[in-house]
C-alpha positions as CSV (number, residue, x, y, z in Angstrom):
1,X,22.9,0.0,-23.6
2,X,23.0,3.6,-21.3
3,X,19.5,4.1,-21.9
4,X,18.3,0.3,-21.2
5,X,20.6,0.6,-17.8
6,X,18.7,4.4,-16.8
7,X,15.3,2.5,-17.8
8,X,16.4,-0.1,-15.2
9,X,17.2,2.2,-12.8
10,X,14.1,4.4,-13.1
11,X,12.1,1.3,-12.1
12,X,14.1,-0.3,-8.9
13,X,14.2,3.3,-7.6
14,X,10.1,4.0,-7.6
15,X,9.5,2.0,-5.0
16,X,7.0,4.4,-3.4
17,X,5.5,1.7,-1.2
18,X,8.4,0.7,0.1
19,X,9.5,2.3,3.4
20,X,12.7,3.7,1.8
21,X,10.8,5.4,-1.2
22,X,11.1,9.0,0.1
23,X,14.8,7.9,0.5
24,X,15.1,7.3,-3.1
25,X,13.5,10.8,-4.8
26,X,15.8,12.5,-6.3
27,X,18.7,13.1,-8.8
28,X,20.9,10.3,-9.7
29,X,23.7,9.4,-12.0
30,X,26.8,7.3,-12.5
31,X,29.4,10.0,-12.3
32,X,28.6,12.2,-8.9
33,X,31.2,14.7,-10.5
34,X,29.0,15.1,-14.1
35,X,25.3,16.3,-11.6
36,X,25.7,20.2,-12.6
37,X,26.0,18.8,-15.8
38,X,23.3,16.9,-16.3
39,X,20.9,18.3,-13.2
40,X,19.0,21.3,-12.5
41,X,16.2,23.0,-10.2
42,X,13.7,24.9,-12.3
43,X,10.8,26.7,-9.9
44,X,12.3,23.9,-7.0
45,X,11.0,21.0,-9.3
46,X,14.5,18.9,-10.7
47,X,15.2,18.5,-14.3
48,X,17.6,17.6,-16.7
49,X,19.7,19.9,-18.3
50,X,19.6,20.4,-22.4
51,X,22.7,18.5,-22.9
52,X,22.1,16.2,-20.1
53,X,22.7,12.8,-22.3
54,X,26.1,13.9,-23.3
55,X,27.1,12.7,-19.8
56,X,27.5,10.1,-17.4
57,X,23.2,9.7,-17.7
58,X,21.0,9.7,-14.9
59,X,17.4,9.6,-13.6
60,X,14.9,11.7,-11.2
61,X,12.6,9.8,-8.9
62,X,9.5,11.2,-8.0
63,X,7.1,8.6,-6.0
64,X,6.3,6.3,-8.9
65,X,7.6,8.2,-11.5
66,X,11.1,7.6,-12.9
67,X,12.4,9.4,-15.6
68,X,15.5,9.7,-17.7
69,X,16.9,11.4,-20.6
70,X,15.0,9.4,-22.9
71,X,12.0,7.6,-21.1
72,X,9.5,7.3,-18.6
73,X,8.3,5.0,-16.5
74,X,5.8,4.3,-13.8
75,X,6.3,1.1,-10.9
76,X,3.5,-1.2,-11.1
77,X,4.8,-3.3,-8.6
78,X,8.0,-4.2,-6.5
79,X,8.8,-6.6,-3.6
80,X,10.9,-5.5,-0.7
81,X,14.1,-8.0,0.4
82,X,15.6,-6.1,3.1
83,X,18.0,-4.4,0.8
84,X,16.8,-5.2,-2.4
85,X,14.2,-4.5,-4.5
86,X,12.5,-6.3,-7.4
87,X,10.6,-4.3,-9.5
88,X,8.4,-4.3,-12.7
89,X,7.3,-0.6,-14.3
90,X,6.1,0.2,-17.3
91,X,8.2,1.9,-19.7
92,X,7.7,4.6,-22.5
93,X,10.5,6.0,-25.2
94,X,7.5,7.9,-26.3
95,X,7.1,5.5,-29.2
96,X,6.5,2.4,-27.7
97,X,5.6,0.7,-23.9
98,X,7.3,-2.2,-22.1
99,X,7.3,-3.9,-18.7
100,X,11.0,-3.7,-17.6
101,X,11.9,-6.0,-14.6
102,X,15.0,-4.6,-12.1
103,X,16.8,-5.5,-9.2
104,X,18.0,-2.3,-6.5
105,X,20.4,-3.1,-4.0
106,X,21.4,-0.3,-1.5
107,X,24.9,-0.6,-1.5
108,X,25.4,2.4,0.8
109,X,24.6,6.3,2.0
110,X,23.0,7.5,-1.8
111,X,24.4,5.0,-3.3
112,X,22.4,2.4,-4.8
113,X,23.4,-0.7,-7.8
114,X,21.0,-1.6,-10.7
115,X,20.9,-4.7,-11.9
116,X,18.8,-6.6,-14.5
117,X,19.6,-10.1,-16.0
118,X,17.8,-9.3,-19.8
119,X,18.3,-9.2,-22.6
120,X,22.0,-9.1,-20.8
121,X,22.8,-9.4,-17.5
122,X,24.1,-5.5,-16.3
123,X,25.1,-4.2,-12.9
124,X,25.1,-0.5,-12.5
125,X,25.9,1.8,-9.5
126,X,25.1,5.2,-9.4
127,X,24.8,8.0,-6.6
128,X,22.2,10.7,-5.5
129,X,23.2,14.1,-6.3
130,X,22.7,17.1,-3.6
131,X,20.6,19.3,-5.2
C-alpha cells in the first residue's frame, strides 16, 4: 500500500505544464520530521538515502519525472482544476509499466494531499522538505 500511495503521488506532483510545476520539484514525504532520513543532496542533485524506505517514504519531483523508493514515473498528461490536479503517468517498478491515474490537491504552503480512488480509494498528505 506505501508504494502504490508514493506511485500516486509521483504522478499528481509532475505536473510540469501546469503553472505550479516549479512549485512542486522537490523532496517530499509524509513525516516532515523523517527528511534527513530519507533525503539527501549529492553534487546539488536530491536523492534518497540507502535506508530511505525504512521511513515515512517519499518522492522527488523533477519536471515530469517522479520518483520514489521503488518506481518511476513520467506524467503523460494532467488537467488543472484550480487546486487540483488530475493526472495519468506512466509507471515503472523496473519489472513491469502501468498508467496510474491521481488526484493533487494543494492543501496548503508545501503541503499537498494525494488521492486515488483504485484499486482502493486512499488520501495521502505529505509535505516538501527544505533541502
Amino acid at each position: 500500500m506505501k508504494i502504490f500511495i508514493g506511485v500516486l503521488f509521483v504522478l499528481v506532483v509532475a505536473q510540469s505544464t501546469s503553472t505550479q510545476a516549479g512549485s512542486l520539484d522537490g523532496a517530499w514525504t509524509m513525516d516532515a520530521a523523517a527528511c534527513n532520513e530519507i533525503f539527501t543532496k549529492e553534487n546539488n542533485k536530491l536523492a534518497f538515502k540507502r535506508d530511505a524506505d525504512l521511513h515515512a517514504g517519499g518522492l522527488i519531483v523533477q519536471g515530469k519525472q517522479i520518483t520514489g523508493t521503488f518506481q518511476k514515473c513520467s506524467v503523460k498528461s494532467l488537467h488543472e482544476d484550480g487546486q487540483n490536479v488530475r493526472l495519468i503517468a506512466a509507471c515503472s517498478d523496473g519489472i513491469a509499466i502501468s498508467d496510474v491515474t491521481f488526484d493533487v490537491r494543494l492543501s496548503g504552503e508545501n503541503k499537498i494531499t494525494l488521492s486515488s480512488k483504485e484499486p482502493v480509494p486512499v488520501e495521502t498528505p505529505y509535505v516538501r522538505c527544505s533541502m
